[in-house]
C-alpha positions in Angstrom: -9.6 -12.0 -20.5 -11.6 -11.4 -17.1 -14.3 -8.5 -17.5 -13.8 -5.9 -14.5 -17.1 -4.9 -13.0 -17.5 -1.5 -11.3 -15.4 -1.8 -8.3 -16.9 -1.1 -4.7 -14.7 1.5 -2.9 -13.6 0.6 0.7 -16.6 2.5 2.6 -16.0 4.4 5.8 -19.0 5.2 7.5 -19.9 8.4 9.8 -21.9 7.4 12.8 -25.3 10.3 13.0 -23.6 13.7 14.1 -20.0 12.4 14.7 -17.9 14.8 12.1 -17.1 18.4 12.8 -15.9 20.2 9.6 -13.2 21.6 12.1 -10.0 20.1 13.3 -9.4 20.9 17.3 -8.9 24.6 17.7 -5.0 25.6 17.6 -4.5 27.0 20.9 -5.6 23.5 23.0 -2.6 21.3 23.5 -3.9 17.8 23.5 -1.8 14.8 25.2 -2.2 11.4 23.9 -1.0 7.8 25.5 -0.3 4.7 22.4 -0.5 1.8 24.1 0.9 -1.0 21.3 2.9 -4.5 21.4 4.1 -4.0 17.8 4.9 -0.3 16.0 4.8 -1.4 12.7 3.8 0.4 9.7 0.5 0.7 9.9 0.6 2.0 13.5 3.2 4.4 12.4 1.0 6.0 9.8 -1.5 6.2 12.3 0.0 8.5 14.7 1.8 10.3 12.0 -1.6 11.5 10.2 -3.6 12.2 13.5 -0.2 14.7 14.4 -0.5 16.3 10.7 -4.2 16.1 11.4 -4.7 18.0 14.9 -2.3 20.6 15.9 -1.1 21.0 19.5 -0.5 17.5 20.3 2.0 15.7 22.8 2.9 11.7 22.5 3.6 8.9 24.7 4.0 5.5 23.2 4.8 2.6 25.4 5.7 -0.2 23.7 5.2 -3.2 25.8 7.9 -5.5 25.1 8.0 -8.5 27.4 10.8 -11.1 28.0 10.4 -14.9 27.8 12.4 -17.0 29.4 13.8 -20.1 27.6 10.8 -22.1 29.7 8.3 -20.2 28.7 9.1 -20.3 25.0 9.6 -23.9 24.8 6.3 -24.2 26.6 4.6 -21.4 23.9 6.2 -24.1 20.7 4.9 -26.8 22.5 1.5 -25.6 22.6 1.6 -24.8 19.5 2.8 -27.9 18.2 0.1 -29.8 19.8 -2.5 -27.3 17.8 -1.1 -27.0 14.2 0.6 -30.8 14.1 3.5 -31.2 11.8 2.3 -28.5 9.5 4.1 -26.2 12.8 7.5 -27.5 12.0 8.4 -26.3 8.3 6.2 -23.4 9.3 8.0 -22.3 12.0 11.8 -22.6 10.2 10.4 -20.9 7.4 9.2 -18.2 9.5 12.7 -18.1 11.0 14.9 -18.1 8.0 12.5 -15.4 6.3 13.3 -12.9 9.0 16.9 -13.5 9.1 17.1 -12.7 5.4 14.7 -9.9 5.7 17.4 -8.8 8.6 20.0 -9.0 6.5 18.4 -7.4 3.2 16.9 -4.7 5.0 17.6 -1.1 3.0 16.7 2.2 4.3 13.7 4.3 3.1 15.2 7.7 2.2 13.7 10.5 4.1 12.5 12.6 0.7 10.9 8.9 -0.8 6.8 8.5 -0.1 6.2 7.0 2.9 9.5 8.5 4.3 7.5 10.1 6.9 6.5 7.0 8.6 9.5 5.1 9.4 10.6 4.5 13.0 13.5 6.7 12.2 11.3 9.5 11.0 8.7 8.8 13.8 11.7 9.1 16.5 12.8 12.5 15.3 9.2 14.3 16.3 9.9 16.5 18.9 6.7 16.0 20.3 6.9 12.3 20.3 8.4 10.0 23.2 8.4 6.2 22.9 8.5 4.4 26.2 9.7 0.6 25.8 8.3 -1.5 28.9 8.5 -5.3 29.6 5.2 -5.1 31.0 2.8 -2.5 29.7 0.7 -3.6 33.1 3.9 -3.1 35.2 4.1 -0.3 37.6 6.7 1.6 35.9 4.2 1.7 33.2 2.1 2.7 35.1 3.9 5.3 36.7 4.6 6.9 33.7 1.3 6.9 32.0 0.0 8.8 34.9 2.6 11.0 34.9 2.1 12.0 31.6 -1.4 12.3 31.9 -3.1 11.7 28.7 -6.2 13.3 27.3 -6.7 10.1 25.3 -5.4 6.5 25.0 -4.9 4.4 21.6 -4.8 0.8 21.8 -3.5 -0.2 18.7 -2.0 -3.7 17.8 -1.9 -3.9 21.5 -2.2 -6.8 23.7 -5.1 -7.3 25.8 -5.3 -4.4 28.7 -6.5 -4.5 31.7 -8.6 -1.3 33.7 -5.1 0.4 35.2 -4.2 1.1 31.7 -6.8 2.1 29.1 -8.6 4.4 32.1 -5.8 6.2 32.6 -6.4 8.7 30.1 -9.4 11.5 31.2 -11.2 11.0 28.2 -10.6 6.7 28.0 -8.7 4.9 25.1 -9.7 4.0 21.9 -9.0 0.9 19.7 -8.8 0.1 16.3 -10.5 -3.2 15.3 -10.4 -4.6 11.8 -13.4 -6.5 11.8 -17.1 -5.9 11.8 -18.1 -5.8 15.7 -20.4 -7.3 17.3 -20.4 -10.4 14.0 -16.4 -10.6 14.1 -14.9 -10.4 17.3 -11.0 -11.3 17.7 -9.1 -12.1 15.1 -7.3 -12.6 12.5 -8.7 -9.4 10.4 -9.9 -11.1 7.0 -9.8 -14.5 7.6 -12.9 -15.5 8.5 -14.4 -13.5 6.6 -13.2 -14.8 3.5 -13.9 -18.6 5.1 -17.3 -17.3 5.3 -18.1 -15.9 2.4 -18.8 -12.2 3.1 -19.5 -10.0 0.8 -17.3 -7.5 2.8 -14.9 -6.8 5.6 -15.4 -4.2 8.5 -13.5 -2.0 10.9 -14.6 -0.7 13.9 -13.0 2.4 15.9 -14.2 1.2 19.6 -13.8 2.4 23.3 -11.9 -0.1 25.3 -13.7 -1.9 27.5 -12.9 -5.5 29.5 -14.9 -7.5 27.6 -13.1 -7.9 24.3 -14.2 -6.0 20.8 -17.4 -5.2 23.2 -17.0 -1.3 23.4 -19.1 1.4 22.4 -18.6 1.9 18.7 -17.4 5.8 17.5 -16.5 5.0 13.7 -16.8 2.3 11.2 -15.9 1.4 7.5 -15.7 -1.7 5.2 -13.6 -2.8 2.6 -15.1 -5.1 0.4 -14.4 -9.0 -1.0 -13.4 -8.6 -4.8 -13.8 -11.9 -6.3 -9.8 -12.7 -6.4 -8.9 -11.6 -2.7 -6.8 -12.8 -0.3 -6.5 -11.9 3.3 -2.7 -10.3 2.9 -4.7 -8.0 0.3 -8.0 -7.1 2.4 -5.7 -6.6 5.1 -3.2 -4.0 3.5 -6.7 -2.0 2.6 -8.0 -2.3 6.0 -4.9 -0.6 7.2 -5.6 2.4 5.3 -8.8 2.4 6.5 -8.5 2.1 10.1 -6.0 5.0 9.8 -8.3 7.0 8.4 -11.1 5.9 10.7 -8.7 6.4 13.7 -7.5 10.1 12.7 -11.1 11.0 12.1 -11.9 9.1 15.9 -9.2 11.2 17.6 -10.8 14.1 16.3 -14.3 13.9 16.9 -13.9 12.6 20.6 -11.0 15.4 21.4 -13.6 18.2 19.7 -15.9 16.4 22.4 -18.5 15.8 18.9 -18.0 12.0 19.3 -21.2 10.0 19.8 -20.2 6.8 20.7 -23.0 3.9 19.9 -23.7 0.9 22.2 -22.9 -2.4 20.5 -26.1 -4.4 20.0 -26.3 -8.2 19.2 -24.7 -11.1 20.4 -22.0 -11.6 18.0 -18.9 -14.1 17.6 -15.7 -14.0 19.2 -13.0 -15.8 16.7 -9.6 -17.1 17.7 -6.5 -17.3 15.1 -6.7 -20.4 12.8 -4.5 -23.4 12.8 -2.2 -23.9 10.1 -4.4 -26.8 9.0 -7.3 -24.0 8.5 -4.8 -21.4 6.7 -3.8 -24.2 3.9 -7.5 -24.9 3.6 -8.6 -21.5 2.8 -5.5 -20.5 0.9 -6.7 -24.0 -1.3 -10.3 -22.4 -1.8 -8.7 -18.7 -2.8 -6.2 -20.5 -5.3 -9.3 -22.0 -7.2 -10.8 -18.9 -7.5 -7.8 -17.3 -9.8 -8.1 -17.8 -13.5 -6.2 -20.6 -14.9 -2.9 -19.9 -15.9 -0.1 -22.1 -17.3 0.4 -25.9 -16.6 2.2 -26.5 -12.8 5.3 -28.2 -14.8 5.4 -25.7 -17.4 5.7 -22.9 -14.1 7.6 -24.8 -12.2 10.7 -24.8 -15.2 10.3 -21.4 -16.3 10.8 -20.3 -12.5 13.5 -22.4 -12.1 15.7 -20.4 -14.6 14.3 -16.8 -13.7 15.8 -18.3 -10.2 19.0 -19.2 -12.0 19.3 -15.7 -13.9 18.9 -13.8 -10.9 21.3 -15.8 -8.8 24.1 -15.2 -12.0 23.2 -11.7 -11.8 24.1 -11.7 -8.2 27.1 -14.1 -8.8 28.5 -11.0 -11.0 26.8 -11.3 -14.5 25.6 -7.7 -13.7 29.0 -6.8 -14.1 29.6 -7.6 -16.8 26.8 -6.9 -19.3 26.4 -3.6 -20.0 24.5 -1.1 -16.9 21.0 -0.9 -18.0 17.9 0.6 -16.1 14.5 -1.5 -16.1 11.4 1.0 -16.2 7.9 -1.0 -15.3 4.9 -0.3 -16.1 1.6 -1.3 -14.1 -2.2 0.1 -15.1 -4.2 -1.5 -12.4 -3.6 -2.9 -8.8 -7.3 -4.6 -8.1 -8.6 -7.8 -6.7 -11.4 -7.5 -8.7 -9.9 -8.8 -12.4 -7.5 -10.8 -13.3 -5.9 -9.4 -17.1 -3.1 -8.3 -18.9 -3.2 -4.9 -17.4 -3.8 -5.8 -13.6 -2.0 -7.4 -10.6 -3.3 -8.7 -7.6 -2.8 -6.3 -3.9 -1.0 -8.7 -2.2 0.9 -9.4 -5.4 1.9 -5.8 -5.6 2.9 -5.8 -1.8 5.4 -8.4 -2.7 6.8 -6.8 -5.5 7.7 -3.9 -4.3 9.3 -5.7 -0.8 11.4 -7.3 -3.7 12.0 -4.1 -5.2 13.2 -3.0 -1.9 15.2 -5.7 -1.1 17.2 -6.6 -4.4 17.2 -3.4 -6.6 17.9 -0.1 -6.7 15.1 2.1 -7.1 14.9 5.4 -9.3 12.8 8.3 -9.6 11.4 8.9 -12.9 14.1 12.2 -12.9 16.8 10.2 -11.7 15.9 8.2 -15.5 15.7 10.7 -17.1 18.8 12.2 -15.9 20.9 9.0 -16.9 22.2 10.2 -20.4 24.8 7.6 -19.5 23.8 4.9 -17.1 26.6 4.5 -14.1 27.1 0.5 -13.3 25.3 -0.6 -10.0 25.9 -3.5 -8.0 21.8 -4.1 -7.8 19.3 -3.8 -10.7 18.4 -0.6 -11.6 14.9 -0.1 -11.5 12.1 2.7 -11.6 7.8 2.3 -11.3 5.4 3.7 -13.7 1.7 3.6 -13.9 -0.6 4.7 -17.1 -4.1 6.0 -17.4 -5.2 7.0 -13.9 -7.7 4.2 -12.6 -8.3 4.7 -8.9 -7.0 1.5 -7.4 -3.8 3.6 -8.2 -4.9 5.7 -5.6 -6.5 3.4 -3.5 -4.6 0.6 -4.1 -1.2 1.3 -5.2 0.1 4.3 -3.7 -0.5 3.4 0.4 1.5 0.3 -0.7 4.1 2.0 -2.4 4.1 4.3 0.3 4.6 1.5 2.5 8.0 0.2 0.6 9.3 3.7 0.1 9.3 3.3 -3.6 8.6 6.7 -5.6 6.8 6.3 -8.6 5.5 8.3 -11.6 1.6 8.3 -12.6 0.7 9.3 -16.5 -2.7 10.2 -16.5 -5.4 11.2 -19.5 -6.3 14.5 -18.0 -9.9 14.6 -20.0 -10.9 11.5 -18.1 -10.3 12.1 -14.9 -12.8 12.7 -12.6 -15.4 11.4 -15.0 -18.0 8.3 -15.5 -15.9 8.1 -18.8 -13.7 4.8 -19.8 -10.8 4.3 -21.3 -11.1 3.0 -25.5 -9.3 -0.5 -24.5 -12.0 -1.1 -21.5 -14.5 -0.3 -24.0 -13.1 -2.6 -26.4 -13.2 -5.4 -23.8 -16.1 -5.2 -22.8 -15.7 -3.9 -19.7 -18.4 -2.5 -16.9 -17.2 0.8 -16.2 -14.0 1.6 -13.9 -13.9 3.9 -11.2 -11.1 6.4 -12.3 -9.0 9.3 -10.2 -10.3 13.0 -9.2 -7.9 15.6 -9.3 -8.3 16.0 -5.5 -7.0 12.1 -5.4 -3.5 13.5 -8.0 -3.6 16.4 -5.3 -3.3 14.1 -2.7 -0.2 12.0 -4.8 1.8 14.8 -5.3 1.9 15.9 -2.2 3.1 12.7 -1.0 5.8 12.6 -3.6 4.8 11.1 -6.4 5.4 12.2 -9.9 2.2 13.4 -11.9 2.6 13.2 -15.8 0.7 13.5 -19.3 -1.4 10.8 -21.1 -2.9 12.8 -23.4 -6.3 14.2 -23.0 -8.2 11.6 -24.2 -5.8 8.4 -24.0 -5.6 9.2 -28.0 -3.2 7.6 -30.2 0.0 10.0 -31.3 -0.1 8.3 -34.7 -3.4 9.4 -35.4 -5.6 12.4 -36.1 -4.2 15.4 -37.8 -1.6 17.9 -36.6 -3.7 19.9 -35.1 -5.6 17.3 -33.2 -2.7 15.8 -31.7 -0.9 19.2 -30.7 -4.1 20.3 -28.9 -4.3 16.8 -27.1 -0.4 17.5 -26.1 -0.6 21.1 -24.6 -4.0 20.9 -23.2 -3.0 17.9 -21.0 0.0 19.9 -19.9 -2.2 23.3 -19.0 -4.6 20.6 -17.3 -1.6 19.1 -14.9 -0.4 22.8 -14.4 -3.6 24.3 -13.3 -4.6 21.7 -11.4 -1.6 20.2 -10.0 1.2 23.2 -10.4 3.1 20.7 -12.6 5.6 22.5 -14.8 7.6 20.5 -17.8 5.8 17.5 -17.0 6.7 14.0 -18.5 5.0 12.6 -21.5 3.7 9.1 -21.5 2.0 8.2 -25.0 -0.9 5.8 -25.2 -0.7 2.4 -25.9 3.0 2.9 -26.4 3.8 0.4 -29.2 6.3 1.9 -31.7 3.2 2.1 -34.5 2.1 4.6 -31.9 4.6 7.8 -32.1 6.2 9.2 -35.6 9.2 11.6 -35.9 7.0 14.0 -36.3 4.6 13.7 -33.5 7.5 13.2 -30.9 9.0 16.6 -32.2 5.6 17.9 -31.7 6.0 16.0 -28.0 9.6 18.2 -27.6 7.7 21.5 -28.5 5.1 21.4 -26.0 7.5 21.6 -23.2 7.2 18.1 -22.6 10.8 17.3 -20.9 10.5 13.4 -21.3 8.6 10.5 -23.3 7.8 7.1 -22.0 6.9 4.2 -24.7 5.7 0.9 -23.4 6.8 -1.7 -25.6 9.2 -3.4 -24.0 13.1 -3.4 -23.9 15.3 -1.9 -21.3 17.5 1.3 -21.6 21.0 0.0 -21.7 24.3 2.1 -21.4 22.2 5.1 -21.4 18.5 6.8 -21.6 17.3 8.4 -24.5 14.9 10.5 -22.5 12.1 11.2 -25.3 11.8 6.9 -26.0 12.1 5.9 -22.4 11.7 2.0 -22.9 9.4 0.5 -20.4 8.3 -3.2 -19.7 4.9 -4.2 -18.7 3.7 -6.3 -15.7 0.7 -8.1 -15.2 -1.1 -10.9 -12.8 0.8 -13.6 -14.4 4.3 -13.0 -12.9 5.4 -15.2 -10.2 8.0 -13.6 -8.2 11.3 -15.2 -9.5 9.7 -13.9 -13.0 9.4 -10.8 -11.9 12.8 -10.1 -10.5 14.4 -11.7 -13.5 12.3 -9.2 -15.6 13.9 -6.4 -13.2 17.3 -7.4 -14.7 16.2 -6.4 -17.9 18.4 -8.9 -19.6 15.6 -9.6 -22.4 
């Protein structure tokens, strides 16, 4: 078991006088130029929470989307060749076969899951929005339609380089987001050489464009810091949340005219991407840094059949067993311990793109609801989290955002936005863990996700007296209605073994107004859902992916 020290939060920083308490006054109608080379998530979110942010605002994104000719792409894989040696072959099929069948697996994000708001289709359907698609961002019809716009501010954001014509087109100059700590980390890739170097921590820099590059005046900065078990893929995901934040909060400030930008001081380093030689290397160095787990053999033939049982499932084994829905249960998505109740960020980023891809996901009602489970052609499968640590906040919810995978939280309401820890942390040993606020709950609910009970005090239902556990029961569920407007919330009881809830303490459950229990030892709910013993599995750092999609099945 791996002790969890207190956990440093990702840091954003205020430069000396650069927030106003006030957003931009209503009446102003702001326009704003996005000048990117790939609209991905991240990027999405972005522009979606500076529009929610500052009202009055008019959008142009140009999407600069050049075409290669055959010649020039050859040349391009040559090049690379030359720099990454044979390691470029494999590499670059594998890259090509992984998004064909991401192509082909692609499912929707419904409009009412989290993160529904920031898919292109969603982004598209702003009124206020136009995205301009350009073969050359530099071109003249580019440029001709910047200027006709005639933005307030630009946003360079996962753009390619630009030259002068574009990023001072805009009155006020453009903006760029730069995930690494400037002047000391110029270029890129965001995390990597960090980690090769051994920081302590990660920056992100809000910047004004300029033409040397990363060399602009600096108007925001944050950090995330290096937990002893990161990777890049996991610093990365958290430095996207950051520099949205950081962006938003940019935008602000410099259309409230309360920016103060800061001259970049020091030489600093400009770093190119690495070879693939370079990636293995460091990938090698993170891999001894994780906690030993079971012989390579011994992995490599337990995968092997949670391969084979998920390709018989597909093959129409599903059909035949009985429908059943798979309820998981996570406590902690962190970087900072490796135990039986956490998984690793990029871990958790590739769960729930598997969740995505290969099962169905449920809300925690839709569960609830299935008194008699309807067959599916996918696995039927909802998210849970216990306790209310706030990497759940942090941590978990931007990435289940980022899948569009809805999820229910069951929080001690006593604990929450105290120093306090939970009896099992105790127990271990562990430094204290930083846990939720209510504004943090506030903040999940509005974003869709489902708020429930843990009890007060994460106290066991078997123990204590009547009284004791009937006051832990309602005063959670007065706690989530005052504070959260939750009415007839969902009941998940602590430590959830079966030793851990009588007849008579789930009746007790029933009476409080409860209109669902969750247990957590194991099982799947086949047929149908008894909705007051919800069966749930746990998950933890030791699931490869091929054991974790065979535990979605829920076939043991």
């Amino acid at each position: 078991m791996v002790s969890d020290p207190i956990a440093p939060l990702a840091r954003i920083v205020p430069l000396p006088s650069s927030r106003g308490p006030a957003a931009v006054p209503a009446p102003a109608t702001h326009r704003i130029a996005v000048f990117t080379a790939d609209p991905g998530y991240s990027v999405r979110k972005g522009i979606v929470e500076i529009d929610r942010t500052i009202p009055g605002l008019s959008w142009l994104i140009v999407h600069h989307r050049p075409r290669r000719t055959r010649k020039q792409v050859a040349r391009n894989q040559w090049n690379l060749l030359k720099r990454n040696g044979w390691r470029w072959i494999p590499y670059q099929a594998g890259a090509v076969w992984k998004r064909l069948a991401e192509r082909r697996a692609a499912v929707p994000v419904p409009a009412e899951h989290p993160g529904g708001d920031y898919t292109s289709e969603a982004l598209a359907a702003r009124t206020n929005i136009r995205i301009l698609r350009v073969p050359d961002i530099h071109g003249q019809a580019s440029l001709d339609a910047i200027r006709e716009f005639d933005p307030d501010l630009g946003l360079a954001i996962s753009a390619p380089i630009l030259r002068p014509p574009v990023f001072t087109s805009p009155r006020r100059g453009s903006l760029t987001l730069h995930k690494g700590k400037a002047p000391d980390y110029r270029g890129m890739p965001p995390a990597f050489w960090e980690l090769w170097n051994d920081e302590k921590e990660v920056g992100c820099t809000i910047q004004v464009v300029a033409e040397k590059l990363d060399a602009g005046d600096i108007v925001g900065r944050g950090s995330v810091p290096c937990g002893p078990h990161s990777t890049v893929r996991g610093i990365t995901l958290r430095l996207d949340e950051v520099g949205v934040d950081l962006m938003r909060d940019a935008v602000r400030d410099t259309l409230a005219g309360t920016s103060h930008p800061e001259i970049q001081t020091g030489q600093g380093k400009t770093y190119r991407k690495p070879t693939l030689g370079q990636i293995a290397a460091l990938e090698g160095k993170l891999a001894r840094a994780q906690p030993p787990r079971r012989s390579p053999a011994v992995r490599a033939v337990k995968d092997s059949l949670f391969g084979m049982g998920h390709a018989a499932w597909r093959a129409g084994l599903g059909k035949v067993l009985a429908p059943r829905i798979t309820v998981l249960l996570y406590h902690r998505v962190t970087d900072d311990a490796r135990d039986d109740l956490t998984v690793g960020v990029e871990q958790f980023d590739r769960q729930m793109a598997l969740l995505r891809r290969h099962c169905q996901v449920l809300t925690i009602d839709q569960v609830l609801n299935a008194s008699e489970i309807d067959p599916a052609g996918k696995p039927q499968v909802a998210v849970t989290f216990d306790d209310g640590y706030l990497d759940n906040h942090d941590n978990a919810a931007p990435i289940l955002e980022r899948h569009g995978i809805p999820a229910a939280f069951f929080v001690s309401t006593g604990l929450i936005g105290t120093a306090a820890q939970f009896p099992h942390d105790v127990r271990r040993g562990n430094a204290p863990i930083p846990l939720m606020t209510w504004d943090h709950l506030r903040a999940m609910r509005d974003s869709g996700f489902e708020i429930g009970s843990h009890t007060v005090g994460h106290t066991s239902c078997a123990s204590g007296t009547d009284e004791e556990i009937r006051s832990e029961l309602e005063r959670s569920r007065d706690d989530l209605q005052r504070e959260l407007g939750v009415v007839s919330p969902i009941f998940a009881y602590p430590y959830g073994g079966r030793q851990h809830m009588t007849p008579g303490r789930l009746e007790m459950v029933k009476q409080a107004g409860y209109r669902g229990c969750l247990a957590a030892y194991g099982g799947s709910n086949v047929a149908r859902v008894d909705r007051f013993n919800v069966l749930r599995r746990g998950i933890h750092w030791e699931y490869s992916d091929r054991a974790f999609l065979f535990e979605c099945l829920g076939v043991r």
